[in-house]
C-alpha positions as CSV (number, residue, x, y, z in Angstrom):
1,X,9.9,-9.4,-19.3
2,X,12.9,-10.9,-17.5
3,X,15.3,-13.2,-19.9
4,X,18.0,-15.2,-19.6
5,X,20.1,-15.4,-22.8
6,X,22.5,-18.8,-23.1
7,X,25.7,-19.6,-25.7
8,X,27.8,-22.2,-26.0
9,X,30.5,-22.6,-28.1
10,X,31.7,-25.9,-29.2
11,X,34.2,-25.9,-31.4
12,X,37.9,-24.6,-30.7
13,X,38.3,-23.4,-34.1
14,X,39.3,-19.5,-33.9
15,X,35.6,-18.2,-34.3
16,X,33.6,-16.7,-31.5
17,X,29.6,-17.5,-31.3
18,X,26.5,-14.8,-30.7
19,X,23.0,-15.0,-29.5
20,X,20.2,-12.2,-29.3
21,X,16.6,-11.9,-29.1
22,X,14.4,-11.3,-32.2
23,X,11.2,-10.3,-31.5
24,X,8.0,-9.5,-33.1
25,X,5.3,-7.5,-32.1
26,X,1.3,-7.6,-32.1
27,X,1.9,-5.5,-35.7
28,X,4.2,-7.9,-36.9
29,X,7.0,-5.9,-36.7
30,X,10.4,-7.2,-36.3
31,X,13.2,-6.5,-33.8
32,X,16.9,-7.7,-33.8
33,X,18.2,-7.0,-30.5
34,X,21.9,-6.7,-30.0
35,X,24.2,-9.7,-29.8
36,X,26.1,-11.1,-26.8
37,X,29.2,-12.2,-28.0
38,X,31.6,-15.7,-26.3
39,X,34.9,-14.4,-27.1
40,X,35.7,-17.2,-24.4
41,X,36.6,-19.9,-26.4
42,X,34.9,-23.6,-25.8
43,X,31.9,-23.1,-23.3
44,X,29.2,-21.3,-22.4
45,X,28.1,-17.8,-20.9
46,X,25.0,-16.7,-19.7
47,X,23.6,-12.7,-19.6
48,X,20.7,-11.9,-17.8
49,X,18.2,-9.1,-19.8
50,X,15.3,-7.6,-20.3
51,X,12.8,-6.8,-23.2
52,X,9.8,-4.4,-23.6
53,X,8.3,-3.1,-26.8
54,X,5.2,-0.4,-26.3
55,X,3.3,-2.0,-28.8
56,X,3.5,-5.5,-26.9
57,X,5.7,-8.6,-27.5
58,X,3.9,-11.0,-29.8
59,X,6.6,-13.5,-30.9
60,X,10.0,-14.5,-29.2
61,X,13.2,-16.3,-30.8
62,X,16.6,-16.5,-30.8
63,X,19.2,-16.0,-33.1
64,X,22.9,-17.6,-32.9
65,X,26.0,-17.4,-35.0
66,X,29.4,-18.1,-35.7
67,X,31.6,-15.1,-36.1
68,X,34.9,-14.2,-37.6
69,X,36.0,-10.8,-36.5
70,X,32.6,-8.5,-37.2
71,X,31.7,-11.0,-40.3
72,X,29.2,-13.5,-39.7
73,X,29.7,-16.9,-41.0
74,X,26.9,-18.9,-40.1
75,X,23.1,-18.3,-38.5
76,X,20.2,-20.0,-37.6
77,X,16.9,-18.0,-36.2
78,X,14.3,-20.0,-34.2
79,X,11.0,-19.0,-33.3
């Protein structure tokens, strides 16, 4: 399945945001995939993906957050 993954950052406050894929598939089975960081600043950036799971893709979200460093600050997951 082709994807294109969006972030946009809105604050100029030091912190950088993420976005990745979680998925699900037909057993219920979560997946995190790995972030895309905006070390950018204020804005947006765009990466164009792919995902495949053998046992099907069942459910498709996205997670963001704000980061300091490697700690994560804040996080929201929608389905």
């Amino acid at each position: 399945m082709k994807l294109a993954i969006n972030v946009y950052d809105t604050a100029s406050d030091g912190h950088h945001a993420r976005v990745r894929l979680v998925s699900k598939n037909t057993f219920g089975t979560t997946r995190y995939w790995p972030w895309r960081m905006n070390y950018d600043g204020p804005g947006g950036k765009s990466w164009n993906t792919t995902a495949s799971d053998s046992s099907g893709l069942f459910y498709l979200g996205v997670q963001v957050a704000t980061f300091e460093g490697d700690t994560l600050l804040h996080s929201c997951t929608d389905w």
